[in-house]
Structures are given as structure tokens and as C-alpha cells.
N, C-alpha and C positions, 0 to 999 in steps of 0.2 A: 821212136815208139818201142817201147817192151814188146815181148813174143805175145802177151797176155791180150795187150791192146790191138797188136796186130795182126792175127792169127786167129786168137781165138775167140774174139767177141765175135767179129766177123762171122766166124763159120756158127757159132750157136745163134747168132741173127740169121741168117739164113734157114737154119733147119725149123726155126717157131715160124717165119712165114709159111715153109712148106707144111708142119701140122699145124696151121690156120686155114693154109688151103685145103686140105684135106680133112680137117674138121665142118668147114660150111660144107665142104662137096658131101660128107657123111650127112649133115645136118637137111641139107635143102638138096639135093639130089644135079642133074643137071642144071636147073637155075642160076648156078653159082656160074658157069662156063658166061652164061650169056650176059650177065652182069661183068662179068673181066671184058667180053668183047665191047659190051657199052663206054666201061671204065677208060677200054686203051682207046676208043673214039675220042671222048671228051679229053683227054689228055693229050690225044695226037692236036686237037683243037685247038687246044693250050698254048702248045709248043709252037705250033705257026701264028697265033696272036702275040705270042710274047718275044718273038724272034727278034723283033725290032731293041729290044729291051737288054742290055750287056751288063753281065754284074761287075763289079767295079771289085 
């Protein structure tokens, strides 16, 4: 992969998550904390039902 692809998509993905998260937190106040805590529940869910499940 090129420096472009490798380096720097990456890091500009990373900084729009962090102002998304900090756009709802601006938007909806604490709210937003307790919706990621719900979020990482159901996804920890996830990961223990699909455990059995191996990507090929």
C-alpha cells in the first residue's frame, strides 16, 4: 500500500469518528455516553453469539 492508503486515510478516519463523537456529545448532552455503554453491551453480545462462527 502507498503512504496515502496507509497512513493517511487511517488517521483522517479516525479524527471524523472523534468529531462525530463529539458533535452528538455537543448535540444531545450526556445521552450520548449512555447510548455507547448500551452500544458496547449489544456488541459484546454479538461477539459471544458469533464466536462459534470462523470467517474463512
Amino acid at each position: 500500500m502507498n503512504t496515502f492508503k496507509r497512513f493517511v486515510m487511517p488517521v483522517l478516519a479516525i479524527c471524523a469518528c472523534l468529531f462525530m463523537v463529539v458533535a452528538a456529545y455537543y448535540a444531545h448532552g450526556q445521552a450520548v455516553f449512555y447510548y455507547l455503554i448500551i452500544f458496547a453491551v449489544i456488541m459484546a453480545i454479538g461477539m459471544i453469539v458469533n464466536k462459534n462462527t470462523q470467517p474463512q
